[in-house]
N, C-alpha and C positions, 0 to 999 in steps of 0.2 A: 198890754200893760208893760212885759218886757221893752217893747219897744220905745214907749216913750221914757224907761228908764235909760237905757241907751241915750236916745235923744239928749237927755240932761247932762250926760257925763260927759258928749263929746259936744266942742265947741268947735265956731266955725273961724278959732284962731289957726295963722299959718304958722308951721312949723319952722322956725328960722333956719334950722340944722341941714334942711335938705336944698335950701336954694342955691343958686347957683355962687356965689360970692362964697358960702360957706364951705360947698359941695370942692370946690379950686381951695381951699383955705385945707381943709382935710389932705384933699389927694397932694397938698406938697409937703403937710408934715407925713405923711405915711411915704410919702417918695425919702426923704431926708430920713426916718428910721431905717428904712431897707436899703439907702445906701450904705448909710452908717453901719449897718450888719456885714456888707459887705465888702466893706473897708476894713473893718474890725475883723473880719471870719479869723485871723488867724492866734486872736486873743483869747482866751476860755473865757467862757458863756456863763457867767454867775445870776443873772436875773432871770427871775421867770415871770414870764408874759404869759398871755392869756393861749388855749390848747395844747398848753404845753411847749413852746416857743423860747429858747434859751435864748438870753443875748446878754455880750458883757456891757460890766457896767460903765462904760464911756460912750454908751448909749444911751445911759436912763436918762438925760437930758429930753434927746429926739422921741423917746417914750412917751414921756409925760406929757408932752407939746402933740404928738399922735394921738394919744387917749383922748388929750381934752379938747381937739377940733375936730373929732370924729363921733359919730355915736356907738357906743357902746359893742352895737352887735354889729356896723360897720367894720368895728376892728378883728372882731371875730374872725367876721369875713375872710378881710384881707390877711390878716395872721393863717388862716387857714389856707388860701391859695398860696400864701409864700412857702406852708409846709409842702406843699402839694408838688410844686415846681422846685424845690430843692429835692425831692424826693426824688423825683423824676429823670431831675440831673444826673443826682447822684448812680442811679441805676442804670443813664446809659453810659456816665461815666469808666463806669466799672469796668468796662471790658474783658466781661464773659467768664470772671470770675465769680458771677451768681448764677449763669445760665447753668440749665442740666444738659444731661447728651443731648448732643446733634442728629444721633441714633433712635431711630423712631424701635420701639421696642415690636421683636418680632411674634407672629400671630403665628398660633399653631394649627393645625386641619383643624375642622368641625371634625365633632366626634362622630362616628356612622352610629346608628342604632340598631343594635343586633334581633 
């Protein structure tokens, strides 16, 4: 019975959003916001995007154009690897002003047992 409720609710219409025409329509408005981020990086970041994602607003254009030719959790996505790869940069940026010692901490005898 589950099953053929199922059966009812899913159709065997194609999903427009994932073919290939729309799939190229997506990946150049998401290329055009993360260029736009990184043209802008040096402007303060007043909009918030989705996981948490600051960007300023001489972006929200390329936003709005990314939201609405991608789906939903696509954007997720890709906002989330962008955090990920700034992260990352940013870490080995840094030059060893996160790292701890270089010095492996020292190991005392085992204790004998008397």
């Amino acid at each position: 019975m589950a099953l053929e409720a199922y059966a009812s609710q899913t159709s065997n219409s194609v999903h427009t959003d994932v073919l290939s025409e729309a799939r190229q329509a997506c990946y150049k408005a998401r290329d055009a916001f993360y260029a736009c981020l990184e043209r802008e990086s040096k402007k303060k970041a007043t909009e918030i995007a989705s996981v948490g994602l600051l960007y300023p607003v001489d972006c929200k254009k390329s936003r709005v154009e990314f939201e609405n030719s991608c789906r939903s959790s696509w954007v997720k996505h890709f906002d989330r690897q962008y955090c990920a790869k700034k992260r990352v940069q940013r870490l080995l940026e840094d030059n060893e002003s996160r790292r701890g010692p270089l010095s492996l901490p020292q190991t005392y005898p085992p204790k004998q047992a008397s």
